[in-house]
VODO-140795 format. One record per residue (C-alpha): x, y, z; residue in one letter; residue number from 1. Coordinates in nm, 3 decimals, always signed. Layout:
N
+---------+---------+---------+--------+-----+
!      c1 !      c2 !      c3 ! residu ! num !
+---------+---------+---------+--------+-----+
!       X !       Y !       Z !      A ! NUM !
...
+---------+---------+---------+--------+-----+
This chain:
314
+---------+---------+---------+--------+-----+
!      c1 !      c2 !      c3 ! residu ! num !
+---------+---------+---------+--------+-----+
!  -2.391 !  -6.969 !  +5.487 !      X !   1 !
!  -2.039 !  -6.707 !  +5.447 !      X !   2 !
!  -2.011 !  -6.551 !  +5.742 !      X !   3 !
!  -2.109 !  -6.150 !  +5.660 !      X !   4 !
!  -1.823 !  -5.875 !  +5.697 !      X !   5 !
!  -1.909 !  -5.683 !  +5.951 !      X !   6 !
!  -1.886 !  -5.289 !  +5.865 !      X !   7 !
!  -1.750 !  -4.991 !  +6.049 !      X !   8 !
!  -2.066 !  -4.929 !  +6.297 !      X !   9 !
!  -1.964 !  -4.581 !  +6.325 !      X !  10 !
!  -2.225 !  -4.562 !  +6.053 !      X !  11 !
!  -2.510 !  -4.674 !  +6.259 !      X !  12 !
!  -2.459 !  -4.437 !  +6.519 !      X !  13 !
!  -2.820 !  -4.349 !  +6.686 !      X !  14 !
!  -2.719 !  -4.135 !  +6.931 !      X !  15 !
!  -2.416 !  -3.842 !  +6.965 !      X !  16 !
!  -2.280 !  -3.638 !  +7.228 !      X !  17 !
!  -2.328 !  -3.284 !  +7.237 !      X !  18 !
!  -2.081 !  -3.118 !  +6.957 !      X !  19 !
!  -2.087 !  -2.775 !  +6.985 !      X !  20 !
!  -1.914 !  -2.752 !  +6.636 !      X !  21 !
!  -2.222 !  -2.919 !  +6.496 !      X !  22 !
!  -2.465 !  -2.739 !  +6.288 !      X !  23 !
!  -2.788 !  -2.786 !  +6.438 !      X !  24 !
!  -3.009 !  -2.631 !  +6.180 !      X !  25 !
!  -3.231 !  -2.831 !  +5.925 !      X !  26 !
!  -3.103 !  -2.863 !  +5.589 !      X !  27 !
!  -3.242 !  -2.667 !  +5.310 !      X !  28 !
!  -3.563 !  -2.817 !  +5.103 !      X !  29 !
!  -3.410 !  -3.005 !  +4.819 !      X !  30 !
!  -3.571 !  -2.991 !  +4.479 !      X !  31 !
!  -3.921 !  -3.182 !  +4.461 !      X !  32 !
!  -3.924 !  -3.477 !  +4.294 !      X !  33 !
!  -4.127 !  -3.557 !  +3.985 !      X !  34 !
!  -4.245 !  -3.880 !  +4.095 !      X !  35 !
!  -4.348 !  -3.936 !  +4.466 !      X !  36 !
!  -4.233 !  -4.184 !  +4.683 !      X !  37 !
!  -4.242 !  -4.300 !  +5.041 !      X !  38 !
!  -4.001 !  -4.285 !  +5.371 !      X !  39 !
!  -3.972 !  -4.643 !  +5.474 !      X !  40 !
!  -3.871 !  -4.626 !  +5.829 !      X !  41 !
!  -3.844 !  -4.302 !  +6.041 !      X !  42 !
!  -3.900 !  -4.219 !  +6.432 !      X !  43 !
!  -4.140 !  -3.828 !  +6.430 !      X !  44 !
!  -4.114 !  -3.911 !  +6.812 !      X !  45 !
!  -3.736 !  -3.852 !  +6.833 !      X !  46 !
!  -3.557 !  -3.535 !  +6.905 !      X !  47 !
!  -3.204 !  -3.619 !  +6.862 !      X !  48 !
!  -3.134 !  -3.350 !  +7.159 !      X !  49 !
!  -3.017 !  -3.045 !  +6.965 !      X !  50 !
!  -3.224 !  -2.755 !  +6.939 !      X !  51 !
!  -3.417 !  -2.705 !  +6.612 !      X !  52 !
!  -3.437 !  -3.033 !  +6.606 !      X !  53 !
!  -3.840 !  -3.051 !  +6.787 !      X !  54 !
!  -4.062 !  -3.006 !  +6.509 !      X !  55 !
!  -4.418 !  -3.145 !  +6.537 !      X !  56 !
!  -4.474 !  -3.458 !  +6.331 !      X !  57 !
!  -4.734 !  -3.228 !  +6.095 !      X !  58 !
!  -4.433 !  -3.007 !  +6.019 !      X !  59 !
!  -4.224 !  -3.303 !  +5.905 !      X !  60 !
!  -4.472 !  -3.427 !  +5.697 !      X !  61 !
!  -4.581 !  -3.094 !  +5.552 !      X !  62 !
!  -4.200 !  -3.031 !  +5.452 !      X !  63 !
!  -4.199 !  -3.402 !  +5.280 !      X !  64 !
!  -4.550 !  -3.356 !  +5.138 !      X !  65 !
!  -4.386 !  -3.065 !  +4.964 !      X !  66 !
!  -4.121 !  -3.226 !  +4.795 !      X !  67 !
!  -4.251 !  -3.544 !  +4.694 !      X !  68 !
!  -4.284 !  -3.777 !  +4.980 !      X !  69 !
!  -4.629 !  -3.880 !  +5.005 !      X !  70 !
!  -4.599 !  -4.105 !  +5.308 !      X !  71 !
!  -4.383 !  -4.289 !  +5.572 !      X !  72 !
!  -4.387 !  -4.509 !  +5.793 !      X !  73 !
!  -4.339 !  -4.389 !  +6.143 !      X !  74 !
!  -4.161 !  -4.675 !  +6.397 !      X !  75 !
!  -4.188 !  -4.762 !  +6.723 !      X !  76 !
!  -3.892 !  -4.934 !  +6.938 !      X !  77 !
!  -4.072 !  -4.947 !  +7.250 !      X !  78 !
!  -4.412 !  -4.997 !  +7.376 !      X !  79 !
!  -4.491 !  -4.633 !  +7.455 !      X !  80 !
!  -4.337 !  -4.482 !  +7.105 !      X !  81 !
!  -4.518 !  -4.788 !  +6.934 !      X !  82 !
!  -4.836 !  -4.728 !  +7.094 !      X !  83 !
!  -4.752 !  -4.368 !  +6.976 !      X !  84 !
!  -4.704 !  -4.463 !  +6.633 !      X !  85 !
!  -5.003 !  -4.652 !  +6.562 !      X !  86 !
!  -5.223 !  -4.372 !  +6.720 !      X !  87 !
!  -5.081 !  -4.097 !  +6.522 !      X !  88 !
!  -5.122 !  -4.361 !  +6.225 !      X !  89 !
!  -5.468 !  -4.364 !  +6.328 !      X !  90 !
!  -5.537 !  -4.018 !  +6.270 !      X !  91 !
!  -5.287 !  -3.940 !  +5.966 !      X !  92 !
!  -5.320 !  -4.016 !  +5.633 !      X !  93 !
!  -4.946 !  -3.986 !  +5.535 !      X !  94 !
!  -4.822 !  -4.203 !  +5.842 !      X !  95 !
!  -4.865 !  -4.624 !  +5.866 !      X !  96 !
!  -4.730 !  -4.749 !  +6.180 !      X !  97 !
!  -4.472 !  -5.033 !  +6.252 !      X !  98 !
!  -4.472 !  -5.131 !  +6.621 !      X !  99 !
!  -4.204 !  -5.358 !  +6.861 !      X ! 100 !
!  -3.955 !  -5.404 !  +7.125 !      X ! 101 !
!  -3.618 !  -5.284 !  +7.002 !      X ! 102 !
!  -3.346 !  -5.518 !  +7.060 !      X ! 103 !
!  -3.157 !  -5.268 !  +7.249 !      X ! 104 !
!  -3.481 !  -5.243 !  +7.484 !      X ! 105 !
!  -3.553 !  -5.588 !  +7.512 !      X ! 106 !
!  -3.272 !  -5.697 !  +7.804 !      X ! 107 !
!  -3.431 !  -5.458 !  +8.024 !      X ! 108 !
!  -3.799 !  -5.605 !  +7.990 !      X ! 109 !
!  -3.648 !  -5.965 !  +8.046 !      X ! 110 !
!  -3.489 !  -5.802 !  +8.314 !      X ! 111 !
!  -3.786 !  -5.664 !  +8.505 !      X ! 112 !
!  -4.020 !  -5.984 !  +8.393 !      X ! 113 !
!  -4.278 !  -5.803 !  +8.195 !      X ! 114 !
!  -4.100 !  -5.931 !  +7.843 !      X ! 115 !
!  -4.392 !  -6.155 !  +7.793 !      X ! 116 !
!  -4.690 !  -5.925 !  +7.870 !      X ! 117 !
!  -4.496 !  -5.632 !  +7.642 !      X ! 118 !
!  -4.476 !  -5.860 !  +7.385 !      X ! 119 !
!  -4.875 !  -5.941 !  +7.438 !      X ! 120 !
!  -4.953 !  -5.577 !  +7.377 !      X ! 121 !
!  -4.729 !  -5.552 !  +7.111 !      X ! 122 !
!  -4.973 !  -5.838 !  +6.904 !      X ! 123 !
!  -5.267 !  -5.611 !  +6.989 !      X ! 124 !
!  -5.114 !  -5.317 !  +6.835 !      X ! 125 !
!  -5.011 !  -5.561 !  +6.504 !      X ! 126 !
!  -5.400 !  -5.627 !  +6.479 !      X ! 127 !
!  -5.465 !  -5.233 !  +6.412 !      X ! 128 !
!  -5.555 !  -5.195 !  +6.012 !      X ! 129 !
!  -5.293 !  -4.883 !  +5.959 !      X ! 130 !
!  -5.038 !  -5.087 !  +6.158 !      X ! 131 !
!  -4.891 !  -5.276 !  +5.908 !      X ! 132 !
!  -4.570 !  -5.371 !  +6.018 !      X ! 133 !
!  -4.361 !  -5.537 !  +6.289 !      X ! 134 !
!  -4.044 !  -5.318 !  +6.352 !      X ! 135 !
!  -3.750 !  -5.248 !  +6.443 !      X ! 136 !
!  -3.675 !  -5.608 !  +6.578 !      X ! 137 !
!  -3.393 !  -5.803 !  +6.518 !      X ! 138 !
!  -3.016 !  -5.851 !  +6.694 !      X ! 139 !
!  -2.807 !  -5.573 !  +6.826 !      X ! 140 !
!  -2.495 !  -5.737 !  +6.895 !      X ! 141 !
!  -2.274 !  -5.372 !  +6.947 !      X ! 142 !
!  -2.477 !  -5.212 !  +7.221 !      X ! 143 !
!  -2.606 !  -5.541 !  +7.385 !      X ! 144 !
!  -2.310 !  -5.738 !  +7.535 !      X ! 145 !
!  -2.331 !  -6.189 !  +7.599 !      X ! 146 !
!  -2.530 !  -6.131 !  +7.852 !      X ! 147 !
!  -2.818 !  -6.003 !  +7.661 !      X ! 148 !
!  -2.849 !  -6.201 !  +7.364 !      X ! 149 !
!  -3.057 !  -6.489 !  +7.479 !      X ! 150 !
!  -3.349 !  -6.240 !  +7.517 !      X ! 151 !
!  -3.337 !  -6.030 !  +7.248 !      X ! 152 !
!  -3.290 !  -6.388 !  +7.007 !      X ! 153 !
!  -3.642 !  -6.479 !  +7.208 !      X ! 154 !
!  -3.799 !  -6.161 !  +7.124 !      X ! 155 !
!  -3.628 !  -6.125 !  +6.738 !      X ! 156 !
!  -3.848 !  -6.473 !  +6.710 !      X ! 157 !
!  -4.166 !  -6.384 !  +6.879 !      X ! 158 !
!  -4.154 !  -6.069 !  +6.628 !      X ! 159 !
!  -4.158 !  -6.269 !  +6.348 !      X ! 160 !
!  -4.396 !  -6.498 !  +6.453 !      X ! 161 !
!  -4.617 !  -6.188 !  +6.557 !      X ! 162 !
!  -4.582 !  -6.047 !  +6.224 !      X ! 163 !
!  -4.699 !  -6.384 !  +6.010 !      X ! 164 !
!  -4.947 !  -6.426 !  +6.211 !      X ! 165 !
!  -5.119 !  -6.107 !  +6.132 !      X ! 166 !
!  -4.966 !  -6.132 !  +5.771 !      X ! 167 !
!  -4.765 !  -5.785 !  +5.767 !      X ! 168 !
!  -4.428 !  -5.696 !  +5.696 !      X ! 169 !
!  -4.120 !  -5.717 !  +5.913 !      X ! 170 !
!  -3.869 !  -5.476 !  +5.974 !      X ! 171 !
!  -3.552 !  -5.566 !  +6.080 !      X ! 172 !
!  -3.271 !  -5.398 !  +6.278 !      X ! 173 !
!  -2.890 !  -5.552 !  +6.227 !      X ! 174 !
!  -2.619 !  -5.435 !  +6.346 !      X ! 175 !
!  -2.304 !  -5.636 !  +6.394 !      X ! 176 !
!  -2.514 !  -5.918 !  +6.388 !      X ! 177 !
!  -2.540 !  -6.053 !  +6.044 !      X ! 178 !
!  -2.500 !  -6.404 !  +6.079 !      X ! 179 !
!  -2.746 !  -6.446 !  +6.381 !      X ! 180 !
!  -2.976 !  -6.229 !  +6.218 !      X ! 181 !
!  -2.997 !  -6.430 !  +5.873 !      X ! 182 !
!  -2.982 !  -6.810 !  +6.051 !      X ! 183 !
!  -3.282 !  -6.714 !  +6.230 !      X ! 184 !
!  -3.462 !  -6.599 !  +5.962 !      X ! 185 !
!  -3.352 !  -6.907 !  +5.765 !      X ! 186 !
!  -3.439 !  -7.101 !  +6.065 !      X ! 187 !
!  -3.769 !  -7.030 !  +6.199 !      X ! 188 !
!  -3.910 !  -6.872 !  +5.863 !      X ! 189 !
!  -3.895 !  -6.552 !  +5.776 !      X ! 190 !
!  -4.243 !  -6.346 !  +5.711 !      X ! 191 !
!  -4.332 !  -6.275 !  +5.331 !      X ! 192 !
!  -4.240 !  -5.958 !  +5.396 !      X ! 193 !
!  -3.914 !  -5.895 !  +5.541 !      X ! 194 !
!  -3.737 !  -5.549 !  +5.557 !      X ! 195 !
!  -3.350 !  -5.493 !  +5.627 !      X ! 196 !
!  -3.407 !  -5.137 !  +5.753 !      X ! 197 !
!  -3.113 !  -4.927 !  +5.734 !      X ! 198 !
!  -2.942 !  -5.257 !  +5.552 !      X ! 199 !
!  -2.539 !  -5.211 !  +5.659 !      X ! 200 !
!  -2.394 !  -5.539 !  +5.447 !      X ! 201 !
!  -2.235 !  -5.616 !  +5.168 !      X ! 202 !
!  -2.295 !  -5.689 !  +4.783 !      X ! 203 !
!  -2.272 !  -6.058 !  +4.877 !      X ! 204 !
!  -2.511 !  -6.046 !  +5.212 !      X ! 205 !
!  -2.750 !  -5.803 !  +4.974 !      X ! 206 !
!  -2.739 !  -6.089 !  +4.690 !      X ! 207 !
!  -2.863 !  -6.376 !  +4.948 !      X ! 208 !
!  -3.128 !  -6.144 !  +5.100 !      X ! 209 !
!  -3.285 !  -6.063 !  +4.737 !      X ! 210 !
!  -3.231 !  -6.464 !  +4.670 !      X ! 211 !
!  -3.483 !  -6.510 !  +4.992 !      X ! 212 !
!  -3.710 !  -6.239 !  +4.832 !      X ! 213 !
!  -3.618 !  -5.983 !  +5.129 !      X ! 214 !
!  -3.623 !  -5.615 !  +5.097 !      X ! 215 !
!  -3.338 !  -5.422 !  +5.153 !      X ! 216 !
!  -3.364 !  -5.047 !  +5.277 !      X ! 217 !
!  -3.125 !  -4.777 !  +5.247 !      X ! 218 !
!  -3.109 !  -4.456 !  +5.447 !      X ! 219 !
!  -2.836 !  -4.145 !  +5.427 !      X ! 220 !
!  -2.546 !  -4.409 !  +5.475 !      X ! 221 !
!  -2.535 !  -4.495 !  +5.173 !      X ! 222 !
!  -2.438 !  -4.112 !  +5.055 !      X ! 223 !
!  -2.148 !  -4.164 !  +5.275 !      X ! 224 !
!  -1.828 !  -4.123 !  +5.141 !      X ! 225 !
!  -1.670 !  -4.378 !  +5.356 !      X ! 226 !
!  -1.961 !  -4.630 !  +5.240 !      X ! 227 !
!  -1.843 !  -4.774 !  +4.885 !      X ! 228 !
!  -1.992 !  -5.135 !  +5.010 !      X ! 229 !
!  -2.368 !  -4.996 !  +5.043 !      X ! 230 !
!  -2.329 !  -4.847 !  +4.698 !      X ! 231 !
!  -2.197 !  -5.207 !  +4.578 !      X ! 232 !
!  -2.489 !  -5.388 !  +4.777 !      X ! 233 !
!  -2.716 !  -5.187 !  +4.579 !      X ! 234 !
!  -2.593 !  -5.229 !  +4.250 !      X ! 235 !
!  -2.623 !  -5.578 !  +4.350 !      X ! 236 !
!  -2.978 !  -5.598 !  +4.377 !      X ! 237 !
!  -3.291 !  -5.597 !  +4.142 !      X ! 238 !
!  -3.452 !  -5.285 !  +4.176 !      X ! 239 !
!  -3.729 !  -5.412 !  +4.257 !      X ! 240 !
!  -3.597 !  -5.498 !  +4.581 !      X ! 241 !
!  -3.511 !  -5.166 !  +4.695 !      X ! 242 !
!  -3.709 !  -4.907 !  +4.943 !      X ! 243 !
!  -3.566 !  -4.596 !  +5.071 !      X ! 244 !
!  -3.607 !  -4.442 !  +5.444 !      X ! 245 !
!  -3.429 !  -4.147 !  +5.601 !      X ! 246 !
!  -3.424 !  -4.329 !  +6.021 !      X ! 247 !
!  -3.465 !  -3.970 !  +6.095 !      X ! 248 !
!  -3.367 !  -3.779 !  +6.302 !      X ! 249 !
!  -3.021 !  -3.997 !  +6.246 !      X ! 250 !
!  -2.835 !  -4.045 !  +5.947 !      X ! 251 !
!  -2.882 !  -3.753 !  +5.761 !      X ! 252 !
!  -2.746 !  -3.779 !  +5.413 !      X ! 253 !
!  -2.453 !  -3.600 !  +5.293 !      X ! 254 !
!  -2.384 !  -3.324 !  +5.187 !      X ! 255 !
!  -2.585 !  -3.271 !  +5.519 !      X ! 256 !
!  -2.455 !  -3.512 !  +5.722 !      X ! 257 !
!  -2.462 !  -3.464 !  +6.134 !      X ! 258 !
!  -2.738 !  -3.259 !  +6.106 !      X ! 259 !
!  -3.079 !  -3.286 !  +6.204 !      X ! 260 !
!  -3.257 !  -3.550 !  +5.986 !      X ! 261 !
!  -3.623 !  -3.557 !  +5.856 !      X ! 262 !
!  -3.812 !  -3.717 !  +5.593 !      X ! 263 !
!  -3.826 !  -3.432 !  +5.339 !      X ! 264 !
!  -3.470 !  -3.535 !  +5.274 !      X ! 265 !
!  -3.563 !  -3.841 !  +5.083 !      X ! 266 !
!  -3.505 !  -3.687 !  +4.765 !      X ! 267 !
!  -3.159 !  -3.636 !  +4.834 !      X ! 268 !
!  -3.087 !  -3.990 !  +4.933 !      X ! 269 !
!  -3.275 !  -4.082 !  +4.591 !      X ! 270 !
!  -3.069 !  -3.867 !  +4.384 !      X ! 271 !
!  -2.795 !  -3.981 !  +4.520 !      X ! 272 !
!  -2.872 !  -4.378 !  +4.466 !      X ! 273 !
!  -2.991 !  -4.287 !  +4.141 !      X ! 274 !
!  -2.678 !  -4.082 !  +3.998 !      X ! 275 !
!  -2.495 !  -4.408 !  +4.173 !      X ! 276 !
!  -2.692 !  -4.680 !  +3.921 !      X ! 277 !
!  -2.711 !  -4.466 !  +3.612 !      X ! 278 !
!  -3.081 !  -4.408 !  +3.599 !      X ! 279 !
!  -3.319 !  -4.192 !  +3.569 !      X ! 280 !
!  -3.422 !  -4.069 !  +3.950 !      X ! 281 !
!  -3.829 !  -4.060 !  +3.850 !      X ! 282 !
!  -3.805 !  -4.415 !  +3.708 !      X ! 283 !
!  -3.646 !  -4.474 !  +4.041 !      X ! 284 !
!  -3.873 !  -4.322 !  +4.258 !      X ! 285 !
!  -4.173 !  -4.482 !  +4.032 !      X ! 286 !
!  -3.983 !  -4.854 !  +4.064 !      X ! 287 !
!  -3.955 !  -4.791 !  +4.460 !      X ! 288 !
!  -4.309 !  -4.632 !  +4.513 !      X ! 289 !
!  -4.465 !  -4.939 !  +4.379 !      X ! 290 !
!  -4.244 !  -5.195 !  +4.575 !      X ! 291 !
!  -4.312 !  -5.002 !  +4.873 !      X ! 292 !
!  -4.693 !  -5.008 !  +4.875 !      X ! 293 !
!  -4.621 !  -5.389 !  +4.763 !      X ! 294 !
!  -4.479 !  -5.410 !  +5.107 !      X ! 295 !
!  -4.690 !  -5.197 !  +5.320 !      X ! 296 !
!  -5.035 !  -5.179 !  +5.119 !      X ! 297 !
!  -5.194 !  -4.814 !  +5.023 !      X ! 298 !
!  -5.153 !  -4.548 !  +5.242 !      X ! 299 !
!  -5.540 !  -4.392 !  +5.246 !      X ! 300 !
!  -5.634 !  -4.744 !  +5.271 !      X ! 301 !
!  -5.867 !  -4.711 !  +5.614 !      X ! 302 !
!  -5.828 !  -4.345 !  +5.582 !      X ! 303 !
!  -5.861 !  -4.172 !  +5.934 !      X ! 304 !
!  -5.999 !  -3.789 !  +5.955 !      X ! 305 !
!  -5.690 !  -3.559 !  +6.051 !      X ! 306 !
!  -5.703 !  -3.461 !  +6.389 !      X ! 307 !
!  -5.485 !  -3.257 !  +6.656 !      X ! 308 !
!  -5.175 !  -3.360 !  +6.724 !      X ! 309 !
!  -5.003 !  -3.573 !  +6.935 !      X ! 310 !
!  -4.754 !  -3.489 !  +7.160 !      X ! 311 !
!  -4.420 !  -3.692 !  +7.180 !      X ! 312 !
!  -4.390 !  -3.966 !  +7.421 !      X ! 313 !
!  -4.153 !  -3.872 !  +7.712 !      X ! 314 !
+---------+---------+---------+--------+-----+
């Protein structure tokens, strides 16, 4: 196995600094699609600090319902926002829930010796019908320093093995970690299902994951000027391959980008891939629709009544 180029992170960015230059306001509704389709990974728990940027989780799926996005799936990264996720799951039709331990919050649960017993609850959650996948997990090799690694390579594994046991799909985070990321895969087996979330590699990295039958999601990056690669990655791929997810409130697409982020902005991240591989966008959004509920199953499968809302976990 090639050892993967490892991109600028500056485009994984989760977190900013106050700018006061920034423009905190939403971006405009784009033009509804045609076609619906689905936000594969977002976080409706996260404020990214700026005001304007609080909405209820209703709102954001109200703006998306009215544009075209039928659905998304809303992700934990810890075990409050994933017990979060899979309630509000519970009660919403448009939301499906993917629970774990990110790998940037694993060190600190090894740390404190309750890694185990986290990862316990996060298996309950899996067995929850509108919980249907394991995510984000995977190696974080920018924030998390040597010192770190052992643990969140323990967890990464005990993900996977939590989400084949309950036969659901995997989403994966990656960053600066390519190599670790796909010999562990390789390694212990990697679930039917397997999602690059936010995928950040190259045409030659996105050609071995479709070879394995993986998934590769792409989010706002891959609008980016600076981010010819992700454009190549996905022209490297069969389309049937491909899902689309905003990581709101981060990575906002451009012409938008450093704003707020939310999933009504899916359409603009489709036009964009669409204009990019000469097609039409509503045989795009039809292709990734499909592969999407391949992954995930139907959304109004176990179809909860709508209920109040939840607040955000603190």
């Amino acid at each position: 196995m090639s050892e993967w180029a490892q991109q600028p992170t500056e485009l994984h960015v989760r977190q900013r600094e106050p700018d006061p230059s920034r423009d905190l306001d939403y971006p405009p509704l784009p033009e509804a699609l045609s076609v619906s389709v689905y936000d594969n990974h977002t976080h409706l728990e996260i404020s990214d600090g700026t005001p304007g940027s609080e909405l209820d989780y209703r709102e954001h799926l109200d703006r998306a319902s009215s544009v075209g996005v039928k659905g998304v799936v809303q992700v934990g990264g810890d075990l409050e926002t994933s017990r979060w996720s899979a309630q509000v799951a519970e009660r919403e039709p448009r939301v499906l829930a993917a629970v774990a331990l990110h790998p940037n919050e694993v060190p600190g649960y090894a740390a404190s010796g309750t890694l185990d017993a986290a990862l316990a609850e996060i298996d309950a959650l899996a067995a929850q019908p509108r919980v249907r996948a394991i995510g984000e997990t995977g190696l974080d090799f920018f924030r998390t320093g040597e010192d770190g690694r052992d643990a969140q390579l323990r967890s990464f594994e005990a993900h996977i093995a939590i989400a084949k046991s309950h036969g659901i799909a995997l989403q994966i985070h990656d960053r600066d970690a390519h190599q670790a990321v796909m010999e562990t895969l390789i390694r212990v087996g990697a679930p039917e299902k397997t999602v690059f979330h936010c995928f950040s590699g190259d045409a030659e990295m996105a050609r071995f994951c479709a070879d394995q039958g993986w998934y590769l999601s792409f989010a706002g990056t891959v609008t980016f000027k600076n981010a010819a690669y992700l454009r190549e990655a996905l022209e490297a791929i069969p389309r049937d391959r491909i899902l689309v997810e905003t990581d709101a409130p981060f990575l906002t697409p451009h012409p938008y980008r450093g704003r707020p982020n939310s999933p009504y902005l899916i359409p603009t991240t489709l036009r964009a891939m669409a204009a990019h591989l000469e097609t039409d966008v509503t045989m795009l959004a039809a292709q990734i629709s499909s592969t999407t509920e391949e992954v995930y199953g139907q959304w109004d499968e176990d179809l909860p009544e709508i209920v109040e809302s939840l607040d955000r976990p603190e």
